[in-house]
N, CA, C and O atoms as a GROMACS GRO file, in nm:
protein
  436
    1UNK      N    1   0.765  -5.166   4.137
    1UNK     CA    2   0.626  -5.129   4.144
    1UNK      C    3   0.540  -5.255   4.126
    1UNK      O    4   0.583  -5.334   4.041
    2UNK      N    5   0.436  -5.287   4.187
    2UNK     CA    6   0.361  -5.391   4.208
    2UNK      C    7   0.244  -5.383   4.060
    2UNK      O    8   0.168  -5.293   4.024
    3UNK      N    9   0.266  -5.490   4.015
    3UNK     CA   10   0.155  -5.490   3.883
    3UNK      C   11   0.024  -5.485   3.917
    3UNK      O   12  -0.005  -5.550   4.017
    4UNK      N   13  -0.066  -5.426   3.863
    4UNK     CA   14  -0.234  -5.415   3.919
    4UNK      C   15  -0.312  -5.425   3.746
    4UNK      O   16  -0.291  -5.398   3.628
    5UNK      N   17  -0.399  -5.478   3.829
    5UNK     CA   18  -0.548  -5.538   3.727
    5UNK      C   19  -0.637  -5.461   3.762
    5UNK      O   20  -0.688  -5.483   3.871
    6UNK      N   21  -0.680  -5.361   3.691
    6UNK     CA   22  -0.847  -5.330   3.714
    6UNK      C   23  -0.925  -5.412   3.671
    6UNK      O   24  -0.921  -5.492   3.577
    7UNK      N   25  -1.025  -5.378   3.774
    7UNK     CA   26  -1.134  -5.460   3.775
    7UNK      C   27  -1.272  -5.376   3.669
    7UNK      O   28  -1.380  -5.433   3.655
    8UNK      N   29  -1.251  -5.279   3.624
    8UNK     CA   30  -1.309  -5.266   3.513
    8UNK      C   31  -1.252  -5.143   3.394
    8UNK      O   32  -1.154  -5.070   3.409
    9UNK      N   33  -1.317  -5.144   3.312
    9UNK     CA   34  -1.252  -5.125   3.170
    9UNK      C   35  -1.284  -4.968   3.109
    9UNK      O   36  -1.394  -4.945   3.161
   10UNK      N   37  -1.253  -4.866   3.040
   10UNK     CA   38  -1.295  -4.766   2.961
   10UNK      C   39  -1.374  -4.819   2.912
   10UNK      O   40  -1.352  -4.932   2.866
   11UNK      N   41  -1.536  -4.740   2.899
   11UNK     CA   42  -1.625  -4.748   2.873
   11UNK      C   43  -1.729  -4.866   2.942
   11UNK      O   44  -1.791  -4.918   2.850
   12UNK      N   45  -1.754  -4.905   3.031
   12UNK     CA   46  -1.810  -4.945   3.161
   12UNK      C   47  -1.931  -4.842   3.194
   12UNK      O   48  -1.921  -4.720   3.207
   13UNK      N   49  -2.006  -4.893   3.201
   13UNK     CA   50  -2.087  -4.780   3.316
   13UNK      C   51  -2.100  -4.890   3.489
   13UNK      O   52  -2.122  -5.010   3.508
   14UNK      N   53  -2.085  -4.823   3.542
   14UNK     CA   54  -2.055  -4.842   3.688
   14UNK      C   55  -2.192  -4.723   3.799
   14UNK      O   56  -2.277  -4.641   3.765
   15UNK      N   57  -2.153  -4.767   3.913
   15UNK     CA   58  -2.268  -4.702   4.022
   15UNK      C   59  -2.144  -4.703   4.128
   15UNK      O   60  -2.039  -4.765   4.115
   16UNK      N   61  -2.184  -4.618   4.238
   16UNK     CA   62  -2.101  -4.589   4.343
   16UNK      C   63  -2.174  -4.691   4.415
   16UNK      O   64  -2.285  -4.724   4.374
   17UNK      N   65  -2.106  -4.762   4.551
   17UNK     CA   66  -2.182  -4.848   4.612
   17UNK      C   67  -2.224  -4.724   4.760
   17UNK      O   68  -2.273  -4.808   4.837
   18UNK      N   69  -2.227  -4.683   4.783
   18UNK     CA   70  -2.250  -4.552   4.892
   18UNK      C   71  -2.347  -4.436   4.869
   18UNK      O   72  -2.452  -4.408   4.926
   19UNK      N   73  -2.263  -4.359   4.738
   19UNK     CA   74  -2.347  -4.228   4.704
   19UNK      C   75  -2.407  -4.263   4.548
   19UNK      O   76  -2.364  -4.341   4.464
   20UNK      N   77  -2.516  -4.178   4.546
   20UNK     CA   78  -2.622  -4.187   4.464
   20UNK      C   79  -2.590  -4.166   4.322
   20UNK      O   80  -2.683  -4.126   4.252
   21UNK      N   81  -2.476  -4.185   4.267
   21UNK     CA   82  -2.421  -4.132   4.142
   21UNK      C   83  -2.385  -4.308   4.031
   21UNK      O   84  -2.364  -4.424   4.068
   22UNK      N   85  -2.389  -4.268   3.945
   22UNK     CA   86  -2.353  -4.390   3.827
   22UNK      C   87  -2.263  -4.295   3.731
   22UNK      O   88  -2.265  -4.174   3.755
   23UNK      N   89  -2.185  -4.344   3.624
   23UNK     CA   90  -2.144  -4.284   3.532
   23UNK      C   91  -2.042  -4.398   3.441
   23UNK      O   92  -2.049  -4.515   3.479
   24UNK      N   93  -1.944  -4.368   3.318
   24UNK     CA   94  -1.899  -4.426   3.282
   24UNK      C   95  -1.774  -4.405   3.276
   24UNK      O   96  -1.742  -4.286   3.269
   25UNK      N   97  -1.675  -4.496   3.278
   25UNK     CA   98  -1.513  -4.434   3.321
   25UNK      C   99  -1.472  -4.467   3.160
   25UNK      O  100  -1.504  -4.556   3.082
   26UNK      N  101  -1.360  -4.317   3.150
   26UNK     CA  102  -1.337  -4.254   3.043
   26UNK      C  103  -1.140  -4.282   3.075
   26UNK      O  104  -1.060  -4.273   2.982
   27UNK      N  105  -1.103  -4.312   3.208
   27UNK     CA  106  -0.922  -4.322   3.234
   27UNK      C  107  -0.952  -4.401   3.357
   27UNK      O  108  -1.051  -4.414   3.429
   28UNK      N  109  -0.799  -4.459   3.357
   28UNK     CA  110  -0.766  -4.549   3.468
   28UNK      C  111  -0.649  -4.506   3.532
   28UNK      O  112  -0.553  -4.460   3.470
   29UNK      N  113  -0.652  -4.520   3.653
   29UNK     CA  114  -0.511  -4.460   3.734
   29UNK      C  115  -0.485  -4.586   3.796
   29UNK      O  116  -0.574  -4.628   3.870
   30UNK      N  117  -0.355  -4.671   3.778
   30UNK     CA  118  -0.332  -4.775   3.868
   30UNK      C  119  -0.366  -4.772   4.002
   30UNK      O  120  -0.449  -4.847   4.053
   31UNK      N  121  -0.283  -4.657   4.081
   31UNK     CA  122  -0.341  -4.656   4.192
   31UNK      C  123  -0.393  -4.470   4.197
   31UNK      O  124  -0.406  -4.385   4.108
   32UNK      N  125  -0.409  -4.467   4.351
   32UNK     CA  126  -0.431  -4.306   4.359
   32UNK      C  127  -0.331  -4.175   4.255
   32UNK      O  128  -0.222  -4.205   4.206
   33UNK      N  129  -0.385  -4.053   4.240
   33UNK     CA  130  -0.292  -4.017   4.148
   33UNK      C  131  -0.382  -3.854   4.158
   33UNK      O  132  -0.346  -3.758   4.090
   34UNK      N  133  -0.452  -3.851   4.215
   34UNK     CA  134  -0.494  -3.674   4.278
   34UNK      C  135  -0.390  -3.614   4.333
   34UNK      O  136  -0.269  -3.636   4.331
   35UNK      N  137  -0.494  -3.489   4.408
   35UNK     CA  138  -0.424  -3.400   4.509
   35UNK      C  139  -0.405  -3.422   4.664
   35UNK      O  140  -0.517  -3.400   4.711
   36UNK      N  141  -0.334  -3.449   4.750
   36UNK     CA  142  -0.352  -3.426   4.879
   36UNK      C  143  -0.478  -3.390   4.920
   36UNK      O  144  -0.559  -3.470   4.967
   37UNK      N  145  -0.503  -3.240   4.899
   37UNK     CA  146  -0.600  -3.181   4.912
   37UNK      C  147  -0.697  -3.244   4.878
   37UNK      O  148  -0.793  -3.223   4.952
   38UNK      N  149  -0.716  -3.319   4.792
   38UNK     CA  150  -0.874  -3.383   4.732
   38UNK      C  151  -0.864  -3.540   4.841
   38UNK      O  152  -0.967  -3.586   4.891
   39UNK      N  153  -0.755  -3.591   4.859
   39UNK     CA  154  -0.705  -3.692   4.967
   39UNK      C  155  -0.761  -3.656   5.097
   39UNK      O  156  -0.821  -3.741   5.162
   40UNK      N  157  -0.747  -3.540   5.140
   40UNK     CA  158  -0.788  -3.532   5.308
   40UNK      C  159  -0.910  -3.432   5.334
   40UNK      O  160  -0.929  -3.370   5.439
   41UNK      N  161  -1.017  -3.428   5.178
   41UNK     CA  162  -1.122  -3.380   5.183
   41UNK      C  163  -1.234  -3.479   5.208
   41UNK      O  164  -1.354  -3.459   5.225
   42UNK      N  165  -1.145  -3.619   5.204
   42UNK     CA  166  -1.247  -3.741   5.210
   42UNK      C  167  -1.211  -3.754   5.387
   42UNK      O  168  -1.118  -3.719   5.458
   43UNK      N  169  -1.334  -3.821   5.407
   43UNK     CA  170  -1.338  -3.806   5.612
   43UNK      C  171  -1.268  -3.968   5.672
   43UNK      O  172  -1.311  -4.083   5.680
   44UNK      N  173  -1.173  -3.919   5.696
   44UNK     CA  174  -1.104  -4.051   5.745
   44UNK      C  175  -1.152  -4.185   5.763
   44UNK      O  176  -1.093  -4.288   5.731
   45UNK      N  177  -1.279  -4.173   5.826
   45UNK     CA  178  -1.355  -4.309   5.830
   45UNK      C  179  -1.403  -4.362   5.720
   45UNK      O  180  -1.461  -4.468   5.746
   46UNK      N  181  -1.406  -4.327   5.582
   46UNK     CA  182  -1.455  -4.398   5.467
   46UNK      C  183  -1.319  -4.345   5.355
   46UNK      O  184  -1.320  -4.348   5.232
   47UNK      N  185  -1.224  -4.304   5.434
   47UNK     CA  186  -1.128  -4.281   5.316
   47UNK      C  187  -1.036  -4.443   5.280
   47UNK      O  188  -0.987  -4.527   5.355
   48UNK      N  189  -1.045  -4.430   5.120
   48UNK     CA  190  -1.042  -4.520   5.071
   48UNK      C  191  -0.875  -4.575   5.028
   48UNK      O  192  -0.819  -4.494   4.954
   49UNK      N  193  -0.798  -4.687   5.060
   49UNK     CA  194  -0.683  -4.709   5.036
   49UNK      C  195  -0.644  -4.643   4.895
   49UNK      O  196  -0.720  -4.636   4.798
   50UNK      N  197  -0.494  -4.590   4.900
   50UNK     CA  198  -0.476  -4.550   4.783
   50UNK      C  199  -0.354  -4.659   4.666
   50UNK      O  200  -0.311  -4.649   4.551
   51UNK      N  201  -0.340  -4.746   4.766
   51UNK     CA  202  -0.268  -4.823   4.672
   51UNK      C  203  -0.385  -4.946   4.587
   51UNK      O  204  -0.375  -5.069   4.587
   52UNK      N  205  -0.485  -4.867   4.524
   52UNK     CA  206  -0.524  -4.938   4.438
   52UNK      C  207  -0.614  -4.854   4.338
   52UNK      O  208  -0.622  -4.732   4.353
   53UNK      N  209  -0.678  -4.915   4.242
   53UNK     CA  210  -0.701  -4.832   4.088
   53UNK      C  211  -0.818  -4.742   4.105
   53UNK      O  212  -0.920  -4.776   4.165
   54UNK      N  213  -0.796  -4.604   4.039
   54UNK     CA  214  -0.903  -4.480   4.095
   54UNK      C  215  -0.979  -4.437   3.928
   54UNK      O  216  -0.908  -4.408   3.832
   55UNK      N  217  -1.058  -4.440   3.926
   55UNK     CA  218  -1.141  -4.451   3.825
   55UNK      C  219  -1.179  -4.316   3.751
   55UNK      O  220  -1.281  -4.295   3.816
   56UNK      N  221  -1.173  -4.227   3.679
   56UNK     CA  222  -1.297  -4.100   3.611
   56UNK      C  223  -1.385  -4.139   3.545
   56UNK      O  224  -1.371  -4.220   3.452
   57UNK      N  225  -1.462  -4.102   3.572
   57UNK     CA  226  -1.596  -4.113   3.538
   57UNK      C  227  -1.682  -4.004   3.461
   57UNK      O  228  -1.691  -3.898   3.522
   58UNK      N  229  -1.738  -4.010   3.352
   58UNK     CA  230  -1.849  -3.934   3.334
   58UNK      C  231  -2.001  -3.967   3.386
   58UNK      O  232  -2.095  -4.036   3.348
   59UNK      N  233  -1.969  -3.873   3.503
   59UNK     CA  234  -2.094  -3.916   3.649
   59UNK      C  235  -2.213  -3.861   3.603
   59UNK      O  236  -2.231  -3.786   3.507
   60UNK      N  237  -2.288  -3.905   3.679
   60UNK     CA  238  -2.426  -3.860   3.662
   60UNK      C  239  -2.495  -3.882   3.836
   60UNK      O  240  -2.457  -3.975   3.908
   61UNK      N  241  -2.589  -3.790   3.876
   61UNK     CA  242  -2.699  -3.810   3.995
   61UNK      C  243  -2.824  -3.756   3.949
   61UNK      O  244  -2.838  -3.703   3.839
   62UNK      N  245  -2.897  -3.766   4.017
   62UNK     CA  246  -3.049  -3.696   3.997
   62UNK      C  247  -3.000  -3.584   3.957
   62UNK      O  248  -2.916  -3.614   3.872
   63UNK      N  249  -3.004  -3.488   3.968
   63UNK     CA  250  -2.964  -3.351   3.933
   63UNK      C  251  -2.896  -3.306   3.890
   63UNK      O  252  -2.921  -3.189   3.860
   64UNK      N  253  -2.742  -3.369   3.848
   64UNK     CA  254  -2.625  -3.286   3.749
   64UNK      C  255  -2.533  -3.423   3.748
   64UNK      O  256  -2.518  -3.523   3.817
   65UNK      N  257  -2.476  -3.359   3.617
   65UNK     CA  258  -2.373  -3.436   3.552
   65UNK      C  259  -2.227  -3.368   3.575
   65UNK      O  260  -2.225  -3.245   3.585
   66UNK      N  261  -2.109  -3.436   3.583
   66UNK     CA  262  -2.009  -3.411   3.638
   66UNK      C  263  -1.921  -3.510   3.628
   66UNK      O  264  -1.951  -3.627   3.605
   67UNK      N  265  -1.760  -3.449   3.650
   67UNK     CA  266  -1.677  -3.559   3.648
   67UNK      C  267  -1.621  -3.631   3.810
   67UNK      O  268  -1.595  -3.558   3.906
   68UNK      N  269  -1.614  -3.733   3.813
   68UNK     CA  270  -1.591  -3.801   3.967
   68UNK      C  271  -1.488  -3.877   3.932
   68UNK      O  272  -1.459  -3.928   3.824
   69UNK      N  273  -1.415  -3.878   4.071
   69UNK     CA  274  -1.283  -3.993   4.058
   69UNK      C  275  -1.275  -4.067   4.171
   69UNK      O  276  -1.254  -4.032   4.287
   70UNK      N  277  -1.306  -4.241   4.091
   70UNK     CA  278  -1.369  -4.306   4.231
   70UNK      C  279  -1.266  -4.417   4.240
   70UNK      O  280  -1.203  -4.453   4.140
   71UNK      N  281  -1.247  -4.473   4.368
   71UNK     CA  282  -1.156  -4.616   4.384
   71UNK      C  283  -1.256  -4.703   4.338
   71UNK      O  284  -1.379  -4.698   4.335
   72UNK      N  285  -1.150  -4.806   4.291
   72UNK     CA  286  -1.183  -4.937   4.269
   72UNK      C  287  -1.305  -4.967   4.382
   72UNK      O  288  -1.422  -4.962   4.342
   73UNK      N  289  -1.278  -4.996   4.514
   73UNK     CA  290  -1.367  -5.086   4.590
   73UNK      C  291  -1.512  -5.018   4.608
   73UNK      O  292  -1.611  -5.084   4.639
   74UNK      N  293  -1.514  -4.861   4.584
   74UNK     CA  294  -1.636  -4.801   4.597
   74UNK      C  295  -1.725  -4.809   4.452
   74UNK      O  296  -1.807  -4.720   4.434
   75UNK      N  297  -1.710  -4.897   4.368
   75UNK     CA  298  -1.745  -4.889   4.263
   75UNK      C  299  -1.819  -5.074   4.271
   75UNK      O  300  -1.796  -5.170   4.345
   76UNK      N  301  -1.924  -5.049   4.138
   76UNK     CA  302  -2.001  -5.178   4.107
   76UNK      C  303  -2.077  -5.179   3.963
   76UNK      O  304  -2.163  -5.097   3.933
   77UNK      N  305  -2.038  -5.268   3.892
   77UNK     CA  306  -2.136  -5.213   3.774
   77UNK      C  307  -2.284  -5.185   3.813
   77UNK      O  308  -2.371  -5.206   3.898
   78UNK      N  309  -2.245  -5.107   3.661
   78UNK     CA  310  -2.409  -5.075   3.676
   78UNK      C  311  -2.487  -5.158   3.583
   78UNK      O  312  -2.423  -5.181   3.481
   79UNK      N  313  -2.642  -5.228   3.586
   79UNK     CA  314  -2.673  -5.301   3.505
   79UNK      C  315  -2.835  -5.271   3.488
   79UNK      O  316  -2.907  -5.354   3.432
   80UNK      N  317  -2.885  -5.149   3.539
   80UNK     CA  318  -2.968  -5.070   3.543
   80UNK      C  319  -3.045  -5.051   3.383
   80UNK      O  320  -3.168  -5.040   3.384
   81UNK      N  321  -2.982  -5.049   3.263
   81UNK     CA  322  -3.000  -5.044   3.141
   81UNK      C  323  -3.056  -4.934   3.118
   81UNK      O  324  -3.130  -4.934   3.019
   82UNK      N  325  -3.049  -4.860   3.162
   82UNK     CA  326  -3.105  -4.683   3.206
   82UNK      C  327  -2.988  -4.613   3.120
   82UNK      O  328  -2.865  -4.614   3.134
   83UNK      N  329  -3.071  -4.554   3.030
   83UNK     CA  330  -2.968  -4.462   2.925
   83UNK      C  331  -2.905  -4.324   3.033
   83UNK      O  332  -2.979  -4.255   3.103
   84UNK      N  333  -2.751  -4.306   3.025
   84UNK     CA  334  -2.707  -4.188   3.070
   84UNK      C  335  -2.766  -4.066   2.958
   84UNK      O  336  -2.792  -4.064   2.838
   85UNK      N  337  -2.770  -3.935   3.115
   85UNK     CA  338  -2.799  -3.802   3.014
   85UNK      C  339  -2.701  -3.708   2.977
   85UNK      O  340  -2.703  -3.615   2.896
   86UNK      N  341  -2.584  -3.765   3.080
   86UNK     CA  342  -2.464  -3.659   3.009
   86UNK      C  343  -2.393  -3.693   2.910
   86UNK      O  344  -2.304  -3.775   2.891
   87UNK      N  345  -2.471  -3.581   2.821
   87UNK     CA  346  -2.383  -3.521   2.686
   87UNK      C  347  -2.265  -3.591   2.683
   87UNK      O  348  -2.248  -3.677   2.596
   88UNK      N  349  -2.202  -3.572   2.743
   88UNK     CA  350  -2.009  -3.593   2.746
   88UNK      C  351  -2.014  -3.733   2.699
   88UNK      O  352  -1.938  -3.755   2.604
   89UNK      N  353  -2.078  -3.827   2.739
   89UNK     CA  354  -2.059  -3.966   2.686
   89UNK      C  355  -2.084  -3.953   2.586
   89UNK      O  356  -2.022  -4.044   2.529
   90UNK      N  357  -2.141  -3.894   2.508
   90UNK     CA  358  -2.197  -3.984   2.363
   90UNK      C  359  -2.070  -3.843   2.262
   90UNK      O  360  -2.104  -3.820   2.146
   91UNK      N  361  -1.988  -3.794   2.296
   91UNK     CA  362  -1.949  -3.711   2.233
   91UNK      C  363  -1.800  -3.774   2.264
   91UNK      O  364  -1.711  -3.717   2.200
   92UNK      N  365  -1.762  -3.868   2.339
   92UNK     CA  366  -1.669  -3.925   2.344
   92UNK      C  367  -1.656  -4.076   2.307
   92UNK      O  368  -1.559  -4.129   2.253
   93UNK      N  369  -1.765  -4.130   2.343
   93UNK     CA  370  -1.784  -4.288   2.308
   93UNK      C  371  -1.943  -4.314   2.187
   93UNK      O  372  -2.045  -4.252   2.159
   94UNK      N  373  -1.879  -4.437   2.152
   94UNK     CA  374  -2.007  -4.502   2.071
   94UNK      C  375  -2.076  -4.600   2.185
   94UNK      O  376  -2.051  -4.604   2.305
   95UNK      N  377  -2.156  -4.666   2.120
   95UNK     CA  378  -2.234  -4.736   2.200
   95UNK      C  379  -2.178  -4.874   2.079
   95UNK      O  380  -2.193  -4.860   1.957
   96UNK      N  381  -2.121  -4.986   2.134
   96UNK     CA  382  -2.111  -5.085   2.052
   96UNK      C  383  -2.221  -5.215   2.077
   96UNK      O  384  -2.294  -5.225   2.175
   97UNK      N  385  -2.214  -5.310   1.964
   97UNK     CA  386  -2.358  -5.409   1.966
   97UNK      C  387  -2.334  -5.438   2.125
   97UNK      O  388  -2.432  -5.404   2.192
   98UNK      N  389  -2.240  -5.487   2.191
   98UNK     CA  390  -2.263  -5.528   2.330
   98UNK      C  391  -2.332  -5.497   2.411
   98UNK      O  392  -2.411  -5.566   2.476
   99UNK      N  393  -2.301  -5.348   2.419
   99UNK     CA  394  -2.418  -5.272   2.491
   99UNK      C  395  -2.311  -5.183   2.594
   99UNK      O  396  -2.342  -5.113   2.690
  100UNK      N  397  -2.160  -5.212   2.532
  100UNK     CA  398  -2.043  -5.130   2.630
  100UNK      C  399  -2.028  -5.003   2.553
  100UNK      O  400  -2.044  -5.003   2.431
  101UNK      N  401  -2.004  -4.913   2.606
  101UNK     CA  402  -1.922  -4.833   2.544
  101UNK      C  403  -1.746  -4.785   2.488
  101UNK      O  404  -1.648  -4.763   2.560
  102UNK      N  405  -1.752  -4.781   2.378
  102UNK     CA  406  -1.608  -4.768   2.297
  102UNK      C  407  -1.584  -4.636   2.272
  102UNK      O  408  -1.681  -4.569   2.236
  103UNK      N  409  -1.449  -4.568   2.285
  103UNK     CA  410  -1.441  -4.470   2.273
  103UNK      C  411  -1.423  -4.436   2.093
  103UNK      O  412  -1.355  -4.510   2.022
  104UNK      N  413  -1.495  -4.316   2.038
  104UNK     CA  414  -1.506  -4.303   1.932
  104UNK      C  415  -1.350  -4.274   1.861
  104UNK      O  416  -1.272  -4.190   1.905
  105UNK      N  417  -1.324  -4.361   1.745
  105UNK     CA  418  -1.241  -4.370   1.694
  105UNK      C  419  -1.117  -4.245   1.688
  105UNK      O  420  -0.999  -4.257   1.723
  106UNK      N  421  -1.181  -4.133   1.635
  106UNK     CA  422  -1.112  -4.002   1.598
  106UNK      C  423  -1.096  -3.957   1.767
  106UNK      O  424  -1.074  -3.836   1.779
  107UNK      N  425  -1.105  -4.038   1.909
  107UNK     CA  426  -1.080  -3.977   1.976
  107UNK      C  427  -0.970  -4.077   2.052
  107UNK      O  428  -0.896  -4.040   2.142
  108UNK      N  429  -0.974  -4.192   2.004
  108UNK     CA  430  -0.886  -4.329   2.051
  108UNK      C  431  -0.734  -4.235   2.032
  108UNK      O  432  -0.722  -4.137   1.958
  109UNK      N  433  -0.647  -4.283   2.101
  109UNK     CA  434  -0.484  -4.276   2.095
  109UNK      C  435  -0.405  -4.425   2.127
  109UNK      O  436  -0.282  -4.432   2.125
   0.00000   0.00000   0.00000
């Protein structure tokens, strides 16, 4: 199996470079690691290689909060400094002096 580096970290907040969503990734999948089905719901012309690292996210858009699972290359930080509104982050992570988010202790493994 080929060793891989993500290019970013648990607790990150990130932006999609395409669709209108930001959020902060909570797991890392080396490479792809869904369903088929969620695989050939994406439209061939922007479907994204799967031999590389797929991200969850606690997403956010104008209108609702949700979980998303994005590749590496469709992703960019975010540096917006715009506080997220979904709940789910702050009930899983702290906010440390940096300004990253750490996942809260009693929830670390």
């Amino acid at each position: 199996m080929k060793e891989r580096v993500a290019k970013f970290s648990i607790g990150e907040v990130v932006r999609h470079k395409v669709f209108p969503f930001r959020g902060v990734i909570f797991d890392v999948d080396p490479e792809f690691a869904n369903t088929e089905e969620w695989w050939n719901s994406i439209p061939a012309e922007v479907r994204p290689s799967k031999d590389q690292p797929f991200y969850h996210l606690l997403a956010e858009n104008d209108e609702n909060e949700y979980v998303a699972y994005v590749s590496e290359q469709n992703l960019i930080n975010d540096e917006s400094g715009v506080p997220l509104r979904n709940e789910q982050v702050y009930q899983i992570f702290d906010m440390a002096p940096t300004g990253q988010f750490k996942p809260k202790m009693n929830l670390a493994h």
